[in-house]
C-alpha positions as CSV (number, residue, x, y, z in Angstrom):
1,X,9.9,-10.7,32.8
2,X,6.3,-10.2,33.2
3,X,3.1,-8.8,30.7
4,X,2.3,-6.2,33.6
5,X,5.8,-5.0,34.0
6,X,6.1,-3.9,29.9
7,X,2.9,-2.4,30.7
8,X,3.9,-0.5,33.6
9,X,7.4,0.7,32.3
10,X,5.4,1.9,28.7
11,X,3.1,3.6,31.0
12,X,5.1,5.2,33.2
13,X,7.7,6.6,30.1
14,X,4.4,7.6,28.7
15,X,3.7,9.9,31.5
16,X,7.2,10.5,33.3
17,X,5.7,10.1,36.5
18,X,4.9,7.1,39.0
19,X,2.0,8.6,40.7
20,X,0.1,10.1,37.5
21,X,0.5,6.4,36.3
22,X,-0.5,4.4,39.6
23,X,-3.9,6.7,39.4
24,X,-4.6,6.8,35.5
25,X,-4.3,2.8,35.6
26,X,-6.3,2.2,39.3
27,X,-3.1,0.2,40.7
28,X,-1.2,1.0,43.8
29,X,2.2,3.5,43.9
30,X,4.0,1.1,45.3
31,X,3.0,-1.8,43.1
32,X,4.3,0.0,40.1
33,X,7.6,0.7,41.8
34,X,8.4,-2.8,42.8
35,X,7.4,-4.3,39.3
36,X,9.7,-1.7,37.1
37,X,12.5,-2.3,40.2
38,X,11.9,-6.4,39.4
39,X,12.1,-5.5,35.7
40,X,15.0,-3.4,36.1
41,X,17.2,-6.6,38.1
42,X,16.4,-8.5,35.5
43,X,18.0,-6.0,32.9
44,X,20.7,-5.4,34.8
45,X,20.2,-1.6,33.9
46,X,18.4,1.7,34.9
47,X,15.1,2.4,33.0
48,X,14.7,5.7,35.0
49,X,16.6,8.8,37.0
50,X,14.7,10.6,39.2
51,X,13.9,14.4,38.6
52,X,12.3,15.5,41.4
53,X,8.6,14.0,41.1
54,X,8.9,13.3,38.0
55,X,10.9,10.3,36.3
56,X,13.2,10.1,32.9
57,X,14.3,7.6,30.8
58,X,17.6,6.9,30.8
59,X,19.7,5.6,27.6
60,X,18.7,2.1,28.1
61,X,15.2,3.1,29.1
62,X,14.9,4.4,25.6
63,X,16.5,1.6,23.8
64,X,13.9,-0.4,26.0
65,X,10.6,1.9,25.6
66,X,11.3,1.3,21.6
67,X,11.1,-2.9,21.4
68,X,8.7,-2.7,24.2
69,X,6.5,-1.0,22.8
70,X,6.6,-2.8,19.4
71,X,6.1,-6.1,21.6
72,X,3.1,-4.8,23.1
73,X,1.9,-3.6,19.1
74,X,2.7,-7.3,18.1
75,X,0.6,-8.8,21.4
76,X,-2.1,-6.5,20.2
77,X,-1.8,-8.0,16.6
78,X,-1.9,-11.8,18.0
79,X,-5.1,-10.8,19.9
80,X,-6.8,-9.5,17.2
81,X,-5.9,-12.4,14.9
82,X,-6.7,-14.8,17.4
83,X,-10.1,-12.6,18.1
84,X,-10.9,-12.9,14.2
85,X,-10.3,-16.9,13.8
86,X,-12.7,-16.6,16.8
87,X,-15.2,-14.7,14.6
88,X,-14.2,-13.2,11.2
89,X,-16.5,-11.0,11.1
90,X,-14.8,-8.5,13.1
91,X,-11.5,-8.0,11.6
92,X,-10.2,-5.2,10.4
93,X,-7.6,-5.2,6.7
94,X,-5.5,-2.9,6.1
95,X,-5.7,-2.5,1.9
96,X,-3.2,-1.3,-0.1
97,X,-4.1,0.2,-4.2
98,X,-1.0,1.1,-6.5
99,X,-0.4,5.2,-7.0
100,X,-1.0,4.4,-10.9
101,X,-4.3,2.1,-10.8
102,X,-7.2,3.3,-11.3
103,X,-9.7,0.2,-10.7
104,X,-14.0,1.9,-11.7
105,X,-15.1,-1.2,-9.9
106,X,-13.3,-1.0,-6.7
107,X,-16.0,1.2,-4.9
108,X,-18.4,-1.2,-6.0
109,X,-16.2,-4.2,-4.8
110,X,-15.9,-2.6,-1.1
111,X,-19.4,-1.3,-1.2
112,X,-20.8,-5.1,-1.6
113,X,-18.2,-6.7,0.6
114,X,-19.6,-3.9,3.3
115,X,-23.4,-5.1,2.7
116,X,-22.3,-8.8,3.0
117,X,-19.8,-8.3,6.0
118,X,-20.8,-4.9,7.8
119,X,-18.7,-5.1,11.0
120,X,-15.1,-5.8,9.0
121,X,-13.2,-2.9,8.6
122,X,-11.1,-1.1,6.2
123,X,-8.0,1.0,6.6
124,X,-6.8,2.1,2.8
125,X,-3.2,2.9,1.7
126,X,-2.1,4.3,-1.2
127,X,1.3,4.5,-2.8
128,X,3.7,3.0,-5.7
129,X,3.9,-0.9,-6.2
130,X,7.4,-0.9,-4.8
131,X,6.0,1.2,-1.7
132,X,3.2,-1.5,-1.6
133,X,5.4,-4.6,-1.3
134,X,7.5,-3.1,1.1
135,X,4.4,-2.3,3.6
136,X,2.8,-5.9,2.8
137,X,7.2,-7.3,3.9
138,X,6.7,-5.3,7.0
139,X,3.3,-6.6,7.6
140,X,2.5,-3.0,7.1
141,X,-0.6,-4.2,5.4
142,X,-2.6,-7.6,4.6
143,X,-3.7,-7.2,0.6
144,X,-3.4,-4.8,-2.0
145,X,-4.7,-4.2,-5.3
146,X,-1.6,-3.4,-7.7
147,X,-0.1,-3.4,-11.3
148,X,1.3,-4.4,-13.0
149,X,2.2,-7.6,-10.5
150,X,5.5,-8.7,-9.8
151,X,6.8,-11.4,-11.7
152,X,8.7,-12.7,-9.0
153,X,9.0,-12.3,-5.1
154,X,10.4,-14.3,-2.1
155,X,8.3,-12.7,-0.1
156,X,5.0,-11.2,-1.6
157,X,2.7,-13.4,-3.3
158,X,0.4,-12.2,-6.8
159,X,-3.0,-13.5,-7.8
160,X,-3.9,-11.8,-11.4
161,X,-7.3,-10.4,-11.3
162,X,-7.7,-9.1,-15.0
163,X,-5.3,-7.8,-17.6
164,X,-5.4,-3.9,-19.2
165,X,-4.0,-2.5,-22.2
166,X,-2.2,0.3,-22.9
167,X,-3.2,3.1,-25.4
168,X,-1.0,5.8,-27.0
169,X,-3.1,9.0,-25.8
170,X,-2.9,11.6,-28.4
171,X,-3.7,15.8,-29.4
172,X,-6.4,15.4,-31.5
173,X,-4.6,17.7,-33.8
174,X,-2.0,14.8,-34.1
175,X,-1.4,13.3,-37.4
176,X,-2.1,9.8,-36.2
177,X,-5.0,10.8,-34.2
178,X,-7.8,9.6,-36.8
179,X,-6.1,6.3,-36.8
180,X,-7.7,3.3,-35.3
181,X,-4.6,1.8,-34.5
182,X,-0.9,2.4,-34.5
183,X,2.6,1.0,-34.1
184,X,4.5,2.4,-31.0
185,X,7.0,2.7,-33.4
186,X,5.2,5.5,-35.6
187,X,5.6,6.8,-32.1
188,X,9.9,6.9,-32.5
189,X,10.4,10.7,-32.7
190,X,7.9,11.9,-30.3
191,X,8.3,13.4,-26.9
192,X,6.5,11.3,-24.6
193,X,5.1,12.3,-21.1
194,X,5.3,9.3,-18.6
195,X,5.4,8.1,-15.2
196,X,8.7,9.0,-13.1
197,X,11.4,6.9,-13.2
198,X,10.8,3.9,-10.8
199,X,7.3,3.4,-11.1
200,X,6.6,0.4,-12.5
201,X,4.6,1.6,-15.4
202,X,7.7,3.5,-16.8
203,X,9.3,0.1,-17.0
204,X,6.2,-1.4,-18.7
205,X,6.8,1.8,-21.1
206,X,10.2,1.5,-22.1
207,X,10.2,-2.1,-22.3
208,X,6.9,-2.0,-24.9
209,X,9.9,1.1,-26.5
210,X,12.4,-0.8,-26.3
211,X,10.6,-4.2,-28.1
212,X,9.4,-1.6,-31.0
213,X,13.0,-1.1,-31.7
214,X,13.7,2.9,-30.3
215,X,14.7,4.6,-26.9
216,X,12.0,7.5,-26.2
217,X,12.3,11.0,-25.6
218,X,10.7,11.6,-22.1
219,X,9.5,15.2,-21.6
220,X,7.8,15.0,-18.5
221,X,7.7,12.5,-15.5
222,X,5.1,12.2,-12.8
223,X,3.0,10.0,-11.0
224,X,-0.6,11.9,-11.5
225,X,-2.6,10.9,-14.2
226,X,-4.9,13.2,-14.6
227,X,-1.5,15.9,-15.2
228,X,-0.3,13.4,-17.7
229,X,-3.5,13.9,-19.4
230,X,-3.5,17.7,-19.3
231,X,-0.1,17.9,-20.2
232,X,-1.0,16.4,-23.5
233,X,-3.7,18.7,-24.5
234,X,-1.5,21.2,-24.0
235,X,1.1,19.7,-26.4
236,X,3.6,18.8,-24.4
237,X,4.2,15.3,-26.2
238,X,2.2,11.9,-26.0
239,X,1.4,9.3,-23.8
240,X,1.0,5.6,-23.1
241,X,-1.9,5.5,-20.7
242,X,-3.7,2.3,-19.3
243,X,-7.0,2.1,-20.9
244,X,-9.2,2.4,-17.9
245,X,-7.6,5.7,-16.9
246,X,-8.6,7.4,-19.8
247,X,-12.4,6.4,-19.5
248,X,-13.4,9.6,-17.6
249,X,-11.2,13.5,-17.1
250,X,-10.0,13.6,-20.5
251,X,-9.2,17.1,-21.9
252,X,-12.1,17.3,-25.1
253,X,-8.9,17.9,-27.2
254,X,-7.2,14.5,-26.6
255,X,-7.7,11.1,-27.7
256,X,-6.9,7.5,-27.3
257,X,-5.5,4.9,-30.3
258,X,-5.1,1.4,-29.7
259,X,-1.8,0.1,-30.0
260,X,-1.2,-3.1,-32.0
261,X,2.6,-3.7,-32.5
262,X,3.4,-4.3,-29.6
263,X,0.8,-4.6,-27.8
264,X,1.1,-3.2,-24.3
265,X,-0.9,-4.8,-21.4
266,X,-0.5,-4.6,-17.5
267,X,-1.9,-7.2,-15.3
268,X,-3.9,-6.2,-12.2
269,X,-4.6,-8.0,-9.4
270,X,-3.8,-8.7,-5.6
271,X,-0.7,-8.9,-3.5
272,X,-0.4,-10.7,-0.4
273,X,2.7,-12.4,1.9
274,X,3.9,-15.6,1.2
275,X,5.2,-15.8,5.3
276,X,1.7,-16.4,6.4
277,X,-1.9,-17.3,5.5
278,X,-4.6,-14.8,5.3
279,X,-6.7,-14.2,8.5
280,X,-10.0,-15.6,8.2
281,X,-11.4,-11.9,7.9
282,X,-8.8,-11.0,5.3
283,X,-9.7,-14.5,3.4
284,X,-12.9,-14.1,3.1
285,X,-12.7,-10.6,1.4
286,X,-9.7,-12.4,-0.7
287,X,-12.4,-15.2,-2.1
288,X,-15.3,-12.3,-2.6
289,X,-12.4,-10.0,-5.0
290,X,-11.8,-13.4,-6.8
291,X,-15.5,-14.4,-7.7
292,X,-16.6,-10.6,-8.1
293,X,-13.5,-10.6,-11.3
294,X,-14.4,-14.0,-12.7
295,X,-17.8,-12.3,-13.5
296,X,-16.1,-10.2,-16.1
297,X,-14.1,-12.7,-17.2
């Protein structure tokens, strides 16, 4: 089984027709015909019917077409890598960030990597940490910013960048809301508006519950943190918030107490796999995240 013989077969599935192909890729009818009839001994099975001029897949050709043309995304993968351990300068990371965290600096942290290393590229994802460490499994992605970090993983490595705590956001018409600080439980009997079940901040929140001796009431669960915020100004219950996300789009009417018994904190920092080192391209922006952190710590 030969490189050019995938190719053909992906290209010809692609267009349904032996001719259109032969012409769109410069190489001869009956080239194409003899290396998809090689490839097709070697099966042991029909890739194609005929229909006419045109060509279908059969029900192995399908089966086929699908690894094929993840092998030829994987060859494409290998050539990059190898292209960046040539030079990596001219890689490209794809960069996960956690649904929930909201990181100020991380504009600032891609802005200078971008002045320093101008030709590596950037392709973000977004989604919950869960959804994160499944993409970074599947190779889906190479890093991503997250928290709180997994304590444990056979698969996906952690590297704490900084830790955050967690405020009880408040009406300011609460009774606790001129306090400077609070126990979660002076918290017990209120209705509480959180993250959905799943997300790893909920867990962070009924643990901290749990560890001040109550089970809360949950009113509301989402996974958008600026609704969580409006939902408390308009006295729907309270929240537990991390304290960077309520640094800017807070209703006037609401406010933030620090917590003190227990006190809450999330880590933040950066998954990656455990199956295989960083490319150099991905390394290098790996170090810069790491240095640019220890500056504030």
């Amino acid at each position: 089984m030969e490189f050019r013989q995938i190719l053909y077969f992906i290209e010809v599935a692609k267009r349904e027709h032996v001719t259109k192909t032969a012409e769109a890729l410069h190489v001869a009818q009956s080239a194409i015909s003899r290396q998809i009839s090689l490839l097709e001994a070697e099966l042991g099975v029909s890739l194609f019917t005929r229909e006419g001029r045109n060509v279908k897949l059969t029900h192995m050709g399908r089966l086929f077409l699908k690894h094929a043309e993840r092998g030829l995304k994987e060859f494409d993968k290998a050539k990059q890598k190898i292209q960046e351990h040539l030079n990596p300068e001219i890689g490209k990371i794809h960069l996960g960030l956690s649904t929930s965290l909201a990181i100020h600096t991380l504009p600032i942290v891609l802005s200078q990597f971008n002045m320093d290393h101008p030709t590596i590229q950037f392709q973000l994802h977004q989604g919950t940490l869960s959804y994160l460490t499944q993409l970074i499994e599947n190779d889906g992605i190479d890093i991503a910013f997250a928290s709180p970090l997994p304590k444990e993983h056979s698969l996906v490595d952690s590297h704490v960048l900084f830790k955050e705590k967690m405020v009880a956001v408040l009406h300011s018409e609460h009774h606790l809301a001129n306090q400077t600080s609070i126990l979660l439980n002076q918290l017990a009997e209120e209705r509480f508006i959180t993250f959905r079940r799943g997300m790893a901040l909920q867990e962070l929140f009924r643990d901290a519950c749990q560890q001040a001796g109550f089970n809360p009431s949950i009113s509301f669960e989402g996974e958008d943190m600026d609704t969580i915020k409006q939902l408390v100004s308009a006295g729907f219950g309270v929240a537990i918030l991390p304290e960077n996300t309520v640094t800017y789009n807070l209703p006037p009417d609401v406010v933030t107490v620090s917590l003190e018994d227990p006190k809450v904190v999330r880590t933040v920092g950066l998954l990656m796999p455990k199956s295989r080192e960083l490319a150099p391209s991905e390394q290098l922006f790996f170090n810069f995240v790491i240095e640019f952190y220890e500056r504030f710590t």
